[in-house]
Backbone as a ProteinNet text record, in pm:
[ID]
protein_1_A
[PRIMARY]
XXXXXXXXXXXXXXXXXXXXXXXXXXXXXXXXXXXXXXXXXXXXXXXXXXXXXXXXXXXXXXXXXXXXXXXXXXXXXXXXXXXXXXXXXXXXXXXXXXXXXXXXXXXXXXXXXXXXXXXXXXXXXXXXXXXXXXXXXXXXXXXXXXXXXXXXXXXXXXXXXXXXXXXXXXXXXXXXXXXXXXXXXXXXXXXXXXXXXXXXXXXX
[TERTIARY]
85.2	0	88.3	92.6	142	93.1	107.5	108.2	191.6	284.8	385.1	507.2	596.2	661.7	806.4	878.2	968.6	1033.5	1196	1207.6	1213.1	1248.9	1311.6	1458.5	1495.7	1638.4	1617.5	1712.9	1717.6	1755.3	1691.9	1708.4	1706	1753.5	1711	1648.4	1491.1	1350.6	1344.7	1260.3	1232.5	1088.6	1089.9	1013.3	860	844.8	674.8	676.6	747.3	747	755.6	789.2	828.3	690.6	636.1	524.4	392.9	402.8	283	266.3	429.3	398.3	374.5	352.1	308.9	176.4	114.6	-36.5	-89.8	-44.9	-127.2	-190.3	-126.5	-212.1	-187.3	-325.5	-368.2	-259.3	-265.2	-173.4	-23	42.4	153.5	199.5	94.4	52.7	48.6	-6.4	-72.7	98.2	142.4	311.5	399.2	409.4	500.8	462.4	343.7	260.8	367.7	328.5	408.8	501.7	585	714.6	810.8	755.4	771.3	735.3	701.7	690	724.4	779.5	867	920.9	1021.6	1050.6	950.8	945	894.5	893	877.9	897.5	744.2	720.3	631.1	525.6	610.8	524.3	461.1	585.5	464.4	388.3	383.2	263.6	165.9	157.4	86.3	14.9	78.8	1.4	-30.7	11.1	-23.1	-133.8	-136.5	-190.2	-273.5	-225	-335.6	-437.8	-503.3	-546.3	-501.3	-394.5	-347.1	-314.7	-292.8	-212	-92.2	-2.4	187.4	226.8	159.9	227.9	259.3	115.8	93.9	183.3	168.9	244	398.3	449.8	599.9	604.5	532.3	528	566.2	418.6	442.7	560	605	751.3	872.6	882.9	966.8	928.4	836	807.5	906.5	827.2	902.7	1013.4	1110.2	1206.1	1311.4	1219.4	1314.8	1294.1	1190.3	1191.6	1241.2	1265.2	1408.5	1277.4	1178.2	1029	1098.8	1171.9	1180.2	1352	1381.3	1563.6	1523.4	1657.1	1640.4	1719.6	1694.3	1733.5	1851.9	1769.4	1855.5	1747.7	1782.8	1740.4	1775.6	1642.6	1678.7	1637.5	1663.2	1613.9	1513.6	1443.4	1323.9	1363.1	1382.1	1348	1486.8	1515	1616.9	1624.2	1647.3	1617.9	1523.2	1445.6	1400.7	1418.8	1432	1525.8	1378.1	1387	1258.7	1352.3	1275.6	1346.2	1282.8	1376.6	1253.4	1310.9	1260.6	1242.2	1221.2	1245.1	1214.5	1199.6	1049.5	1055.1	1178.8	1170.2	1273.4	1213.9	1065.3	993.6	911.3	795.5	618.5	667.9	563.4	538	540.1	615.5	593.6	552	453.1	422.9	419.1	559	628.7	537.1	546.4	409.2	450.3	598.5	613	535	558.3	542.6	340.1	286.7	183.7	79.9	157.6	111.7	76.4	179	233.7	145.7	83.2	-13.8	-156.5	-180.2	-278.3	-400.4	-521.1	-642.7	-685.9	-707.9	-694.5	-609.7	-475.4	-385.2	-412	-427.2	-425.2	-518.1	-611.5	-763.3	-718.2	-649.3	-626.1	-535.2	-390.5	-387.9	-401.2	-491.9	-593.1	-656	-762.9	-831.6	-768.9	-609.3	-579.5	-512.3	-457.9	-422.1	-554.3	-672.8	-777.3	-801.6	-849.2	-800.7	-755.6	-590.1	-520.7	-559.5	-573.7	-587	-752.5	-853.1	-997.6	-935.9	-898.8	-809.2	-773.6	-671.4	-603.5	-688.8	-805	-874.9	-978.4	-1049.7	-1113.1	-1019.9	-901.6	-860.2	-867.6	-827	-827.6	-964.9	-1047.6	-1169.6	-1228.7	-1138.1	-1205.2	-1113.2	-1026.3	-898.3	-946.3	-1009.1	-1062.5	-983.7	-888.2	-732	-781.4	-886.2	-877.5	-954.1	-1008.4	-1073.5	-965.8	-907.6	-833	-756.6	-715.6	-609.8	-710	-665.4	-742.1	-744.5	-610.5	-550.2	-549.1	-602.2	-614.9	-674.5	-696.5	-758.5	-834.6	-941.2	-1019.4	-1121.3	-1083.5	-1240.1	-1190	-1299	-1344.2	-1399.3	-1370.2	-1402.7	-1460	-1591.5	-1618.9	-1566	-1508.6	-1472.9	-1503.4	-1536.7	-1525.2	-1443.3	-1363.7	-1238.1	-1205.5	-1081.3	-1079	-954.1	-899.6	-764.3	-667.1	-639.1	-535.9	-556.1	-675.4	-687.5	-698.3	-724	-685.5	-550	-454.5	-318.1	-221.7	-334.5	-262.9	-299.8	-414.5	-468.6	-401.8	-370.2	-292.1	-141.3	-107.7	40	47.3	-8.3	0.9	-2.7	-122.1	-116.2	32.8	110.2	211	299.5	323.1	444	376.1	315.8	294.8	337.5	276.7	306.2	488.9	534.6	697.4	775.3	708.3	756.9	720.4	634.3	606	700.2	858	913.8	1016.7	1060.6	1177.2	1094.3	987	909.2	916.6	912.7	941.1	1096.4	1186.4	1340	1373	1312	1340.6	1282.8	1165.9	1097.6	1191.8	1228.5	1287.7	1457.8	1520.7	1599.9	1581.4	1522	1422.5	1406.9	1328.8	1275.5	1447.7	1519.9	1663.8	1706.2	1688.6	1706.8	1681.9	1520.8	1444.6	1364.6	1351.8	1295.7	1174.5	1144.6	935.1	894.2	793.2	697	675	663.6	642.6	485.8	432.5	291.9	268.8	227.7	201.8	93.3	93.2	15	2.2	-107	-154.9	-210.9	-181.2	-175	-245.1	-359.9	-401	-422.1	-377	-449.6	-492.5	-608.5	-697.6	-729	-724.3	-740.2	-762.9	-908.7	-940.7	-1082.1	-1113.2	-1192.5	-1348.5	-1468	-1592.9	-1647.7	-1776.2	-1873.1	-1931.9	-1958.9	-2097.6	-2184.7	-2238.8	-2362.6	-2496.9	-2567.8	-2708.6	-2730.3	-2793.2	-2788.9	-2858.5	-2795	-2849.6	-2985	-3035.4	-3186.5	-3237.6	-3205	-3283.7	-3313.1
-118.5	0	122.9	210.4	334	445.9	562.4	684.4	710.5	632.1	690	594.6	575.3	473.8	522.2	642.6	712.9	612.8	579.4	536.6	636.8	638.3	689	674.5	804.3	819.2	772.4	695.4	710.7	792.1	735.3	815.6	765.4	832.3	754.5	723.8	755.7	740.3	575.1	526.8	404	447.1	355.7	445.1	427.3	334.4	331.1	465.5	499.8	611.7	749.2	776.8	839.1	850	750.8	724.1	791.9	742.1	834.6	975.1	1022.2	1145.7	1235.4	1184.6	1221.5	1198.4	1099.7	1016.4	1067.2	1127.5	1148.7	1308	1372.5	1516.3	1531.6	1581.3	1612.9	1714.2	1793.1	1960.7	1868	1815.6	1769.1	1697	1639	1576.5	1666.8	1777.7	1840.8	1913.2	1962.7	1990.3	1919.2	1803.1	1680.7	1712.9	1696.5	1704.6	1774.5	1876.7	2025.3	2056.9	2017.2	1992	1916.9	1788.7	1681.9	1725.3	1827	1844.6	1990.7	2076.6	2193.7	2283.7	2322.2	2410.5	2506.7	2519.2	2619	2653.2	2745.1	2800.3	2817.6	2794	2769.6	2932	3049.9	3171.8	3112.1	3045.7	3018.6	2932.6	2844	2771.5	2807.9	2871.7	2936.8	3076.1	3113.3	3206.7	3192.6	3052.6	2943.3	2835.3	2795.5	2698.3	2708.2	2738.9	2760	2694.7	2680.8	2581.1	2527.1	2614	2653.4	2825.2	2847.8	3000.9	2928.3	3082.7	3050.3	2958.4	3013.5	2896.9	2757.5	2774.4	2577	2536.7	2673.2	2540.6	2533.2	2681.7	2660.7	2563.3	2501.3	2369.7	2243.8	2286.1	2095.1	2119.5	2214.6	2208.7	2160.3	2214.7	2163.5	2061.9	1978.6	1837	1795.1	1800.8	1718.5	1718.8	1837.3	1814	1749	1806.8	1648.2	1544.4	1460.8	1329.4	1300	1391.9	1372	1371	1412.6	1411.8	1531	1666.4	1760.1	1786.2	1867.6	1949.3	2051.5	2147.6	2276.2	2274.5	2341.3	2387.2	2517.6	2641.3	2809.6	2870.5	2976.4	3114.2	3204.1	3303.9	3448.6	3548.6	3633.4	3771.5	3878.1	3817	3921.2	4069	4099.7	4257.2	4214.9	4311.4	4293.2	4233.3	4141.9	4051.7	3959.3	3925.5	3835.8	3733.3	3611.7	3480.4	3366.2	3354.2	3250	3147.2	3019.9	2922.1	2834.3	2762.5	2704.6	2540.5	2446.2	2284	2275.3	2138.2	2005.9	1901.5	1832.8	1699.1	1601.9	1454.5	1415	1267.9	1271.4	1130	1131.1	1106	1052.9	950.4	908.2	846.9	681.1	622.9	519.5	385.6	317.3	189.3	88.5	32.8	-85.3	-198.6	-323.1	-413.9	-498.6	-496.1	-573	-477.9	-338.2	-247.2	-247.3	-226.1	-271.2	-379	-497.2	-604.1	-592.8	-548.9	-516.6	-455.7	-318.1	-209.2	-271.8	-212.2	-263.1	-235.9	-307.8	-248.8	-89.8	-45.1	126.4	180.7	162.7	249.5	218.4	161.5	65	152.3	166.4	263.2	409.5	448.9	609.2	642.1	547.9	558	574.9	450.8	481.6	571.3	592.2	738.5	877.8	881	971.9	1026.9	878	883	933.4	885.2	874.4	984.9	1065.9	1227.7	1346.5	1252.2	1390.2	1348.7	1228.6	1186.2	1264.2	1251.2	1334.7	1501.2	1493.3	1703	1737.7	1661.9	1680.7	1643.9	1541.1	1545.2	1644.8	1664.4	1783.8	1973.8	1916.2	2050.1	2048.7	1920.6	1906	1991.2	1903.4	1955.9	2108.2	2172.9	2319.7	2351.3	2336.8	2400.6	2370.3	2248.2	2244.5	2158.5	2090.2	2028.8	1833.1	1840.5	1693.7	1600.7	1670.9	1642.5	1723.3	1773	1891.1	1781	1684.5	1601.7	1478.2	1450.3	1334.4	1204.9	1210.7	1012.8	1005.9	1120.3	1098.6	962.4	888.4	810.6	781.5	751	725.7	645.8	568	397.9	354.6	267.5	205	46.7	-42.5	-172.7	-251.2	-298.8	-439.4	-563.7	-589.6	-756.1	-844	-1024.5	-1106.9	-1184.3	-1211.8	-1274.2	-1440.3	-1504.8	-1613.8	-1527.5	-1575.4	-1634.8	-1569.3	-1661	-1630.5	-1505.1	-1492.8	-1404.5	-1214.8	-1250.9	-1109.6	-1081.1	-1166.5	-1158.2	-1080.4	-1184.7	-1149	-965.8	-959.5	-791.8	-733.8	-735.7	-631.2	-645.7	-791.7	-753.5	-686.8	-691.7	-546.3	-452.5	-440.1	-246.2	-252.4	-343.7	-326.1	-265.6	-347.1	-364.3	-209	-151	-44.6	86.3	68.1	155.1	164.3	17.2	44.4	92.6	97.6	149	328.1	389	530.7	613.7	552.4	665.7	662.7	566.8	559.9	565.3	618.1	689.5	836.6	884.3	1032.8	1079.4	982.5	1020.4	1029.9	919	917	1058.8	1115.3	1237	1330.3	1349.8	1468.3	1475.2	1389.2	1370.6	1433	1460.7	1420.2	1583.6	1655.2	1808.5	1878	1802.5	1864.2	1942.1	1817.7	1898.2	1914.1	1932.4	1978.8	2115.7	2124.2	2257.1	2257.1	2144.4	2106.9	2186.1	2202.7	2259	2114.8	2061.7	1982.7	1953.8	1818.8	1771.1	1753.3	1843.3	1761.3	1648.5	1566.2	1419.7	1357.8	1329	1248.2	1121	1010.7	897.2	809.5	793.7	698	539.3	476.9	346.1	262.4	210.7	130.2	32.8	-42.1	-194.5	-276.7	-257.1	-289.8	-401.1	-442	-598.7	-444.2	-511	-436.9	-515.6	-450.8	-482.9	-615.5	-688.9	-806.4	-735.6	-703.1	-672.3	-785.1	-788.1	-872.6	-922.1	-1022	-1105.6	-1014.7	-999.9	-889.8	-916.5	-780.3	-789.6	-814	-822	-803.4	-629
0	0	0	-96.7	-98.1	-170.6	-172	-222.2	-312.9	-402.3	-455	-467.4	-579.7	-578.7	-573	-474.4	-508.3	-334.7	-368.4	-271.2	-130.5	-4.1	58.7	149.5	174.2	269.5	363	405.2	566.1	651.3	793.8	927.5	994.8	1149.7	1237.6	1324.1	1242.9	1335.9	1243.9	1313.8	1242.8	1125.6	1028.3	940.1	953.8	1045.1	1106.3	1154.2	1235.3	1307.6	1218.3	1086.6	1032.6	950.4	931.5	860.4	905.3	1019.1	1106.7	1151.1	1140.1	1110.4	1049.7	939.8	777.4	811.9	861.1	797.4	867.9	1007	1126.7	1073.9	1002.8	1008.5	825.5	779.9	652.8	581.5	676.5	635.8	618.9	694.6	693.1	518.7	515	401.1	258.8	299.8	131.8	146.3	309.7	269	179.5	251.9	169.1	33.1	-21.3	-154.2	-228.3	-181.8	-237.6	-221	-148.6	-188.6	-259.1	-280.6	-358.6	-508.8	-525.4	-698.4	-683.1	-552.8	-615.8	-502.3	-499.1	-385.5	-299.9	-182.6	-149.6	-3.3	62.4	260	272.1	415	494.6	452.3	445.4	376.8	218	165.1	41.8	15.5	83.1	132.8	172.4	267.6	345.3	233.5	159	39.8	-59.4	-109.4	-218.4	-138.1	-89.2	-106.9	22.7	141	255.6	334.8	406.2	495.5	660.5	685.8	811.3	860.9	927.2	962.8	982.9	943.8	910.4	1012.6	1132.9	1272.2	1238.5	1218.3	1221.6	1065.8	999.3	835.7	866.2	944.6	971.5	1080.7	1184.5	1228	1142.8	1106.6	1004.6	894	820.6	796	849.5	1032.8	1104.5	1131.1	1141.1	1183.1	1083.5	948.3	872	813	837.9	808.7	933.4	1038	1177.5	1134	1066.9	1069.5	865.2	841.8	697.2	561.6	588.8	504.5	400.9	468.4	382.6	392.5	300.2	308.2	322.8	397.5	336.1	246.3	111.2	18.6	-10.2	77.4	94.8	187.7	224.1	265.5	221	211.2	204.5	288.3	267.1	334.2	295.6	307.2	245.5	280	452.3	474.9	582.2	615	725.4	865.1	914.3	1046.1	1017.5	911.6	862.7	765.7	839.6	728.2	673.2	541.4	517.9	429.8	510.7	488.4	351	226.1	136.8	149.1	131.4	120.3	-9.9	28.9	-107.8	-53.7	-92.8	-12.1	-108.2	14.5	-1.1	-79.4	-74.6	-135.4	-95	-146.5	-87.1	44	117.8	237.9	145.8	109.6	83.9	201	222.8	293.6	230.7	263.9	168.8	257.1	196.1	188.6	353.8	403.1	525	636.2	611.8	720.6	701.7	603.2	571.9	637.6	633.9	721.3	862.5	891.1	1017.7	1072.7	1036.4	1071.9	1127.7	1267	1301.8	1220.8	1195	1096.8	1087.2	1219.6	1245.9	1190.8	1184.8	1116.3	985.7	929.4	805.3	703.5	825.6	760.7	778.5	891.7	890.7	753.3	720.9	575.2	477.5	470.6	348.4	332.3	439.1	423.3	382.8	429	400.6	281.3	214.6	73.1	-5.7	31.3	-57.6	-49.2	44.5	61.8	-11.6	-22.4	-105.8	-240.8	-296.2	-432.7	-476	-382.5	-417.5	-421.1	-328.3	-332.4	-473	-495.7	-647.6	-750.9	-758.1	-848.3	-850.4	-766.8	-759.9	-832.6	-756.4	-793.9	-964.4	-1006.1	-1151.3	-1192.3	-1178.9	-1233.2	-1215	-1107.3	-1098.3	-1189.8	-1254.5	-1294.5	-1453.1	-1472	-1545.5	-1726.3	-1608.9	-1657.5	-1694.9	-1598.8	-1600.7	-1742.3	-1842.8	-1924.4	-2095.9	-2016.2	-2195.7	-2264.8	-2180.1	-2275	-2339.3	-2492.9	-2544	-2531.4	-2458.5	-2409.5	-2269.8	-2206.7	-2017.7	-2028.1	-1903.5	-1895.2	-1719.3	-1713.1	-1609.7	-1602.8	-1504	-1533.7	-1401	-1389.2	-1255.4	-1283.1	-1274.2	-1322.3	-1170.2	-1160.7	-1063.3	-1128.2	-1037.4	-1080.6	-953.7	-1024	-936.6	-962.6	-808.5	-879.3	-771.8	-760	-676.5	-598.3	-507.7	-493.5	-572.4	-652.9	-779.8	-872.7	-894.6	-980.3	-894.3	-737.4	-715.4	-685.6	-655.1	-663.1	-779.4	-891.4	-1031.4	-1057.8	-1014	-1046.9	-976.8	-851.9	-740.9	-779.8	-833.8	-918.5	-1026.9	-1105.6	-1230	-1183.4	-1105.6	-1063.9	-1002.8	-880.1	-811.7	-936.7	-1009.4	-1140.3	-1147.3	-1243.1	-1312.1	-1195.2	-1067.1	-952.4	-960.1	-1001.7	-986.8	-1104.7	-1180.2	-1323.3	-1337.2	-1250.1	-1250	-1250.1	-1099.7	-1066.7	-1207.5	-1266.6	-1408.2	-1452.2	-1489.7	-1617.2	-1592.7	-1449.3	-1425.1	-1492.3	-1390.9	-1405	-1595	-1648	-1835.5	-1834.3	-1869.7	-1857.7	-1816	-1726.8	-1689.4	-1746.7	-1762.3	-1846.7	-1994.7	-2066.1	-2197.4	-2185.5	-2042.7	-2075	-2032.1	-1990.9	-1958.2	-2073.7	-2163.3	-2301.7	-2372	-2345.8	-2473.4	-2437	-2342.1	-2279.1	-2230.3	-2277	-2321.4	-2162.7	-2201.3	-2059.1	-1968.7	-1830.4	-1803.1	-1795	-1787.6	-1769.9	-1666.6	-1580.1	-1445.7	-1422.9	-1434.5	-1429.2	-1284.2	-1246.8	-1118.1	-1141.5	-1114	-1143.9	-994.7	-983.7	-885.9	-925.6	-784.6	-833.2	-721.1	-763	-650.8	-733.6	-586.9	-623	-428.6	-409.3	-255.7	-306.4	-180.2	-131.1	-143.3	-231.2	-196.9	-147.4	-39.8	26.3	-73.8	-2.5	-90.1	-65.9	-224.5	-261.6	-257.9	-255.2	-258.4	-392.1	-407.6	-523.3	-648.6	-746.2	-865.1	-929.9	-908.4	-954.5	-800.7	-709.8	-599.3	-533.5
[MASK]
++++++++++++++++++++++++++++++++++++++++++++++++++++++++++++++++++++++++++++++++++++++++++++++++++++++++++++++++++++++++++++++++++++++++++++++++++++++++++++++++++++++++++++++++++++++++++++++++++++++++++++

């Protein structure tokens, strides 16, 4: 189960521990987000993107750059006696499949919920923005299936495979606009693949 197939650094929190402090608060989360696709300090967050006062976002900044979530990058000086600090995350919250197991059902669900979260955020934002429909080869579907045993293994291994093939499809890409100049695509890529409720026998 993860958010993202980018590995991470180490530290020396253990990474359950590292994990939860990402999962445990939303804001912490839409930080990581946003830093992970571009520089920026707790003021521009906080005037971009918003949903806390400066306190709390220059908080969850310092959270996460104690537990190695963010770098600093530089500082500057805006006005005199004033230093603003900017980041770069260091990798999505990945929950590699041992640590996964491991997770009691509650955490398991606070997770999830919260991936599912930022992934509705960003799609939504798509659609006000008005981005999520302009391209002709986007793609979006939702399939029920019934399956055995074997055959949901085999489905949750493709999506796995394709989830591991995302981040060397970024790195080729960015290689590629190095030197070509191209504007980048910013692309959001979800994927689900969970156990549904039994429904009642069809046509009932």
């Amino acid at each position: 189960m993860s958010d993202s197939g980018h590995a991470q650094g180490t530290t020396r929190w253990p990474h359950s521990e590292r994990l939860t402090a990402v999962y445990a608060d939303l804001l912490r989360m839409n930080v990581l987000a946003e830093c992970n696709l571009r520089e920026m300090s707790p003021r521009g967050f906080h005037r971009e993107v918003g949903g806390a006062t400066l306190p709390k976002v220059a908080e969850a900044f310092e959270l996460l750059a104690q537990y190695g979530w963010l770098e600093r990058t530089r500082s500057e000086e805006p006005e005199p006696g004033e230093v603003e600090h900017f980041y770069r995350g260091t990798g999505p919250p990945v929950v590699e499949e041992e640590t996964w197991a491991e997770m009691p059902d509650a955490t398991r669900a606070l997770v999830t919920g919260r991936v599912f979260e930022m992934l509705v955020k960003r799609t939504k934002r798509a659609m006000k923005a008005g981005t999520i429909a302009v391209r002709p080869d986007a793609h979006l579907s939702w399939t029920p299936l019934e399956l055995d045993r074997e055959g949901w293994r085999e489905a949750i291994g493709r999506l796995d495979a394709l989830f591991g093939e995302l981040p060397e499809i970024e790195r080729r890409a960015k290689e590629r606009l190095a030197q070509s100049g191209e504007q980048p695509i910013a692309m959001t890529v979800g994927l689900l693949g969970y156990e549904s409720p039994r429904e009642g026998p069809r046509g009932s």
